[in-house]
C-alpha positions as CSV (number, residue, x, y, z in Angstrom):
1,X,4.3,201.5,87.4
2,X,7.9,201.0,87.8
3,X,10.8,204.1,87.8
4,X,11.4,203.5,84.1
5,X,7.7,203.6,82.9
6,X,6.9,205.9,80.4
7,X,4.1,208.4,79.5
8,X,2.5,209.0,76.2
9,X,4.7,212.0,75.8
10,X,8.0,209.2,76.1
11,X,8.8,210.9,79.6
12,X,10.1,208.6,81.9
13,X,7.8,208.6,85.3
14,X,9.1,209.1,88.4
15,X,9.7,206.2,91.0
16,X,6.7,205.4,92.7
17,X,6.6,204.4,96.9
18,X,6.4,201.1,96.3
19,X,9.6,199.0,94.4
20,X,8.3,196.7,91.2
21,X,9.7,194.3,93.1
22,X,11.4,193.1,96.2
23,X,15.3,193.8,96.6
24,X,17.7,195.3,98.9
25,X,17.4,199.4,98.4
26,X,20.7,201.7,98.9
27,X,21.4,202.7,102.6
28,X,23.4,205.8,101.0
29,X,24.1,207.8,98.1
30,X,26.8,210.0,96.7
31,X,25.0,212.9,95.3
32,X,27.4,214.7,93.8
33,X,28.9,217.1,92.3
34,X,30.8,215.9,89.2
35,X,35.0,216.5,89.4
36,X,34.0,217.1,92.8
37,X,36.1,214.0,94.3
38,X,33.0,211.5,93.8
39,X,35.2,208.8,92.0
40,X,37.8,208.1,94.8
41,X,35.4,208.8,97.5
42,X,33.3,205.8,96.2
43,X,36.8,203.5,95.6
44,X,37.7,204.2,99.1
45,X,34.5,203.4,100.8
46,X,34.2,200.5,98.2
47,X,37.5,198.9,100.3
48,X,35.7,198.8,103.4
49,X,34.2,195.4,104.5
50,X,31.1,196.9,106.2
51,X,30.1,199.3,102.7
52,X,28.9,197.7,100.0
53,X,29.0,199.6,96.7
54,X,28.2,198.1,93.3
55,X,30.5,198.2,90.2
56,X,28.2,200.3,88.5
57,X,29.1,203.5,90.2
58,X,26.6,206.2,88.5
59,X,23.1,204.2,88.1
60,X,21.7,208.0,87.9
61,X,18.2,206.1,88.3
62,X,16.4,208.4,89.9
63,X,17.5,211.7,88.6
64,X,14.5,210.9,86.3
65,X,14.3,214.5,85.2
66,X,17.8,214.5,83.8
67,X,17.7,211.9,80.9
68,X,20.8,210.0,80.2
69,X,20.2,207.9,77.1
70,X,21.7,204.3,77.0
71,X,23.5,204.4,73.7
72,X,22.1,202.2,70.6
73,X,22.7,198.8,71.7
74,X,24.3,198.9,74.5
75,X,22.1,199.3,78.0
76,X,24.8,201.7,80.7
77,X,22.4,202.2,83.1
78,X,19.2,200.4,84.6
79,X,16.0,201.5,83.3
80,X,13.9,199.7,86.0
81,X,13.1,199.5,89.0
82,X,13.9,195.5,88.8
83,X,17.4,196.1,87.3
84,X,18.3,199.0,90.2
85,X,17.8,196.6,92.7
86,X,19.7,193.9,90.9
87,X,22.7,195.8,91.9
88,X,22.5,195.3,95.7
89,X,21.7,191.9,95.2
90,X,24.8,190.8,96.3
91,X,24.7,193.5,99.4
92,X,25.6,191.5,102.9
93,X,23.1,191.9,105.5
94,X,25.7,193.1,107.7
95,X,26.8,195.9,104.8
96,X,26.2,199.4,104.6
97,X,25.3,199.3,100.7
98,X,25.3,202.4,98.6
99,X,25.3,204.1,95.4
100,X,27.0,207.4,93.9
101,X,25.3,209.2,90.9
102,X,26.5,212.9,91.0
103,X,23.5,213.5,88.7
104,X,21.7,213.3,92.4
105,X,22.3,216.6,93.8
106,X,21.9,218.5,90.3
107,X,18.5,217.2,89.5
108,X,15.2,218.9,91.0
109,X,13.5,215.6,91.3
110,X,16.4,212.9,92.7
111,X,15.7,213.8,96.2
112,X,11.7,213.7,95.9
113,X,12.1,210.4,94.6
114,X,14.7,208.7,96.9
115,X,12.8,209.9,99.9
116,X,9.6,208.2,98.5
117,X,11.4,204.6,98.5
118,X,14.1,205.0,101.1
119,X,13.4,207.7,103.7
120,X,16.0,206.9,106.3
121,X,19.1,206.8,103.5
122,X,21.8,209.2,104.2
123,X,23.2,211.6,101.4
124,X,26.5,212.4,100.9
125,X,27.2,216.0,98.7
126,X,30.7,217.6,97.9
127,X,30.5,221.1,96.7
128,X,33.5,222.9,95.2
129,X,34.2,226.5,94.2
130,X,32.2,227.3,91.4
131,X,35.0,228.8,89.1
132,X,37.3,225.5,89.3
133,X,34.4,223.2,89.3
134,X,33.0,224.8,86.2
135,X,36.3,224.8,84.4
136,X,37.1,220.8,85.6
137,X,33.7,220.1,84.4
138,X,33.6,221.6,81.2
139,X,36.9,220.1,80.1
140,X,35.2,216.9,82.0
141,X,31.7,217.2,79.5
142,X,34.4,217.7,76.4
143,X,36.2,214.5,77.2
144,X,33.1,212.6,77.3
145,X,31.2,214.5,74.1
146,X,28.6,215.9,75.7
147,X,30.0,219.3,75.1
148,X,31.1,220.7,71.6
149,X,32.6,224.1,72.6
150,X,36.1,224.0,73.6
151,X,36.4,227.5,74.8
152,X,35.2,228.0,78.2
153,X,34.1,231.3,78.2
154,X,31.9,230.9,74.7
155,X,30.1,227.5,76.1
156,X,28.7,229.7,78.8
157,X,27.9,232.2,76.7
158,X,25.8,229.5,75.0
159,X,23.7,228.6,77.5
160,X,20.6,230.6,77.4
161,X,20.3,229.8,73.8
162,X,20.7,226.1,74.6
163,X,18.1,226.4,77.5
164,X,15.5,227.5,74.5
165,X,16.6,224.6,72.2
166,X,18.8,226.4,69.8
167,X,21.7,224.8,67.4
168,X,23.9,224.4,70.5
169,X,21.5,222.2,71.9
170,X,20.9,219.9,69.3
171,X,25.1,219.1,69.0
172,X,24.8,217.6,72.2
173,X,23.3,214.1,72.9
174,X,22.8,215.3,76.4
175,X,22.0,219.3,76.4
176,X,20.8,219.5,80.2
177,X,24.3,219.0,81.2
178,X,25.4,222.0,79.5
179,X,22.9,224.6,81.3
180,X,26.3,225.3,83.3
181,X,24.4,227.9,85.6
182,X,22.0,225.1,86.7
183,X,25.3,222.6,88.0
184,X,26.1,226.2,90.6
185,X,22.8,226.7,92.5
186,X,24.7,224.7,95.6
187,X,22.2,225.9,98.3
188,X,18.9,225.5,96.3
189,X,20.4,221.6,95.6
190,X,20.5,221.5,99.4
191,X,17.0,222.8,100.1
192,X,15.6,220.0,98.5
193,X,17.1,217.1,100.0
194,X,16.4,219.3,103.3
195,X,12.7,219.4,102.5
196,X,12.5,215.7,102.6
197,X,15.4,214.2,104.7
198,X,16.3,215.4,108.2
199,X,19.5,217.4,108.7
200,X,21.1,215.0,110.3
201,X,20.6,212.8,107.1
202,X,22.7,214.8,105.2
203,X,26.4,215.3,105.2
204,X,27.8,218.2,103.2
205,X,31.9,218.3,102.3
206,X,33.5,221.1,101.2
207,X,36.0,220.6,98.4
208,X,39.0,222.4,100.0
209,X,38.8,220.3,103.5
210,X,38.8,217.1,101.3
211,X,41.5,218.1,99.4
212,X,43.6,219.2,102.5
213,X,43.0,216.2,104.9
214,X,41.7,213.3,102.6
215,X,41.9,210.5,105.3
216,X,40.2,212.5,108.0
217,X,37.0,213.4,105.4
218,X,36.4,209.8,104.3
219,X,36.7,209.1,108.1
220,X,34.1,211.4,108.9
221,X,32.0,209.8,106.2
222,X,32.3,206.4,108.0
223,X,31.3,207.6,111.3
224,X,28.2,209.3,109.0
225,X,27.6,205.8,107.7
226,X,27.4,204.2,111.2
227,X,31.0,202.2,110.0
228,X,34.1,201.3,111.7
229,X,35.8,204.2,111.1
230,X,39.4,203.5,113.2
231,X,40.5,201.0,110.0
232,X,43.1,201.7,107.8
233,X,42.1,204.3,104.9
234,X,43.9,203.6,101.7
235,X,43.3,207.3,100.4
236,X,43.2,208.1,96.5
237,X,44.1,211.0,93.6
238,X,41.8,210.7,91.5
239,X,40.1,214.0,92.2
240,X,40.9,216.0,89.0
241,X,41.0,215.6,85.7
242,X,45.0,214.6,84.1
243,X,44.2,215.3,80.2
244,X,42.2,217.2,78.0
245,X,40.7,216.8,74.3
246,X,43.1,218.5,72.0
247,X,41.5,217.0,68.7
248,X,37.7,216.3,68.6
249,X,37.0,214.6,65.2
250,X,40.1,211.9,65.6
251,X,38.8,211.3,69.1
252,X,35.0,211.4,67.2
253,X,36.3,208.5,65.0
254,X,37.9,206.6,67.5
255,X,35.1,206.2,69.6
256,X,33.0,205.2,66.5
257,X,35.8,202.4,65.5
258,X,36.1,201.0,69.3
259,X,32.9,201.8,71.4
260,X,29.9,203.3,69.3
261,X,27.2,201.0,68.0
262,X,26.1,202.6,64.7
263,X,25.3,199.9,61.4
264,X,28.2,202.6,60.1
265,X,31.0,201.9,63.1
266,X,30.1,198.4,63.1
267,X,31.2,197.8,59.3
268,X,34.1,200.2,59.9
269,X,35.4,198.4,62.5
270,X,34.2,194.5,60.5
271,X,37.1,196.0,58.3
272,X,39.6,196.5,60.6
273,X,38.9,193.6,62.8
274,X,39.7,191.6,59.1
275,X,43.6,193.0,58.4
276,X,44.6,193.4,62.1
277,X,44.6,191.3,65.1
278,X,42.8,192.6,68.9
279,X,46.5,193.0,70.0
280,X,47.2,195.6,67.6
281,X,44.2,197.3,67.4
282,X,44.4,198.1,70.7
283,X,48.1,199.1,70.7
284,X,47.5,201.3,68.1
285,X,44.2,203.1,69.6
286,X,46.1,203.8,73.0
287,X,49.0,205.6,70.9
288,X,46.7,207.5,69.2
289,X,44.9,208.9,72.3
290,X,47.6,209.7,73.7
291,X,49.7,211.6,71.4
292,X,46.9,212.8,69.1
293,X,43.6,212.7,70.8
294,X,44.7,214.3,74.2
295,X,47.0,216.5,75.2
296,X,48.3,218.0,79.2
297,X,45.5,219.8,80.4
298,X,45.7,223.7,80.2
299,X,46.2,226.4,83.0
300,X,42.7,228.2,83.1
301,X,42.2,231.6,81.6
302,X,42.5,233.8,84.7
303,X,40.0,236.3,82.9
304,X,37.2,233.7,82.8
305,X,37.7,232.3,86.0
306,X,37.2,235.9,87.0
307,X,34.4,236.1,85.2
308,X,33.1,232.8,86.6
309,X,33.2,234.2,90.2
310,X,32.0,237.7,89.7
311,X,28.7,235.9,87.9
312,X,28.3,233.3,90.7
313,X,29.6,235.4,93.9
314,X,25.5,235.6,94.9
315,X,25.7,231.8,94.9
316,X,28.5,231.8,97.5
317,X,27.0,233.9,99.8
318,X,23.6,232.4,99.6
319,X,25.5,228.7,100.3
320,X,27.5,230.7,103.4
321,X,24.8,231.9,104.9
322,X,22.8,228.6,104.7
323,X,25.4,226.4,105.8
324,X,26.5,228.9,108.0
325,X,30.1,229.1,107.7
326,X,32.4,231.7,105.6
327,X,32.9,230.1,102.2
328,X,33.3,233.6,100.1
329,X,36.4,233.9,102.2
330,X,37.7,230.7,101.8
331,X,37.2,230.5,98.3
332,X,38.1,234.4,98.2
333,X,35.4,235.7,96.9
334,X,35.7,238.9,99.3
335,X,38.4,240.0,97.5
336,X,36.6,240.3,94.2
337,X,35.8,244.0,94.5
């Protein structure tokens, strides 16, 4: 049975020991977290000649507990075991080659099944302050529709009644991602890729040190890797997010006129493709975004961020003491009362 079988129940299994067929497996993988600094990690060690990394930078295959639905007609992601290894195909044997799916380090079954095909890859995880990483992600999940609720502190009010299934849940194509609580539990996501990978297999970044020295942090990934690491690093900023959705239902009906494939966007946009040309189309969908659709992103709401770390402060400590260094200072979470 390959990683994309599925049960009666329409379940997708897990990946089994043995690949459907023969391929080059990743050496590495990005776990995660999302708005973590994933995305320009993953550009820079693309540049590298020994590092391999496909164009297809979230393949989220084996996070087979967290489905991500390939939209009607349109495949995003492989969906078997065949098609994962298709993208290393092109993978040097001299190459480090590698994925990132920040999906990885979330899910409770990503590390199980990594370890049962590749047991010597290495793992890569970035953890940020909860506070700031819930409020980049949230705006994140809104940018990309999987959230519905713009205000911060009412989505995580949501989320027990989401966990049970309730209306919140069904707005969302994707409700796991919005069990906010889940993304936070840094040093139970550790545990498990501990159980199965040695220590020395994983390699945990802190968001701040990342931030503060980029160069020497992705240099300290290529010694990781087992990569030259004295060659020039072109470092990158793409490490938050530079907008936010200011109006939902335009940004709703743009995506079903360029990029949704519905029998109702695809005769919407049959008409518009007859009285304009691609040129203008596409001028006029890039003015829209931008001066309708999105907007600068706002400061967060000092009252929910406080809220945020007074509700996750346990978290903190229980990631300090298990990494063993002093991250409820550094993120000041001993000044919380």
């Amino acid at each position: 049975m390959t990683a994309s079988a599925e049960s009666s129940t329409g379940e997708r299994s897990s990946p089994t020991a043995e690949p459907a067929a023969s391929g080059r497996l990743p050496d590495f993988f990005v776990v995660g977290h999302h708005k973590c600094g994933t995305t320009a990690l993953y550009d820079m060690l693309s540049r590298h000649p020994q590092i391999y990394l496909p164009l297809l930078k979230e393949p989220r295959f084996f996070a087979s507990d967290l489905r991500y639905p390939n939209p009607p007609g349109r495949k995003l992601v492989p969906e078997t075991m065949d098609e994962y290894l298709a993208l290393f195909a092109d993978a040097r044997a001299d190459q480090r080659a590698g994925e990132g799916s920040p999906m990885y380090l979330w899910s409770r079954e990503a590390a199980r099944n990594i370890a049962q095909v590749q047991p010597a890859a290495r793992m890569i995880a970035i953890l940020r302050e909860p506070a700031s990483f819930l409020h980049s992600l949230h705006n994140h999940w809104l940018l990309h529709h999987i959230e519905v609720e713009k205000d911060l502190r009412k989505a995580l009010a949501l989320e027990e009644v989401r966990r049970r299934g309730g209306p919140g849940a069904r707005q969302s194509f994707w409700p796991q991602a919005l069990l906010y609580s889940d993304h936070v539990r840094y040093a139970e996501q550790l545990q498990r890729y501990h159980a199965v990978f040695p220590r020395e297999q994983v390699l945990v970044l802190i968001y701040d040190d990342y931030r503060a020295d980029n160069e020497a942090a992705v240099r300290s990934v290529l010694r990781f890797l087992g990569v030259d690491d004295t060659l020039p690093v072109q470092t990158l900023e793409r490490m938050t997010t530079h907008k936010r959705v200011r109006a939902m239902r335009v940004d709703d009906i743009m995506r079903a006129l360029y990029g949704a494939q519905t029998p109702w966007s695809r005769v919407a946009r049959a008409g518009v493709n007859v009285v304009t040309t691609k040129r203008a189309r596409a001028s006029a969908s890039r003015i829209v975004r931008r001066r309708v659709v999105y907007a600068e992103p706002k400061p967060p709401d000092a009252s929910v961020m406080l809220e945020i770390r007074r509700r996750f402060k346990g978290e903190v400590q229980a990631l300090s003491d298990y990494l063993d260094r002093d991250l409820v200072a550094l993120w000041g979470y001993d000044k919380l009362g």
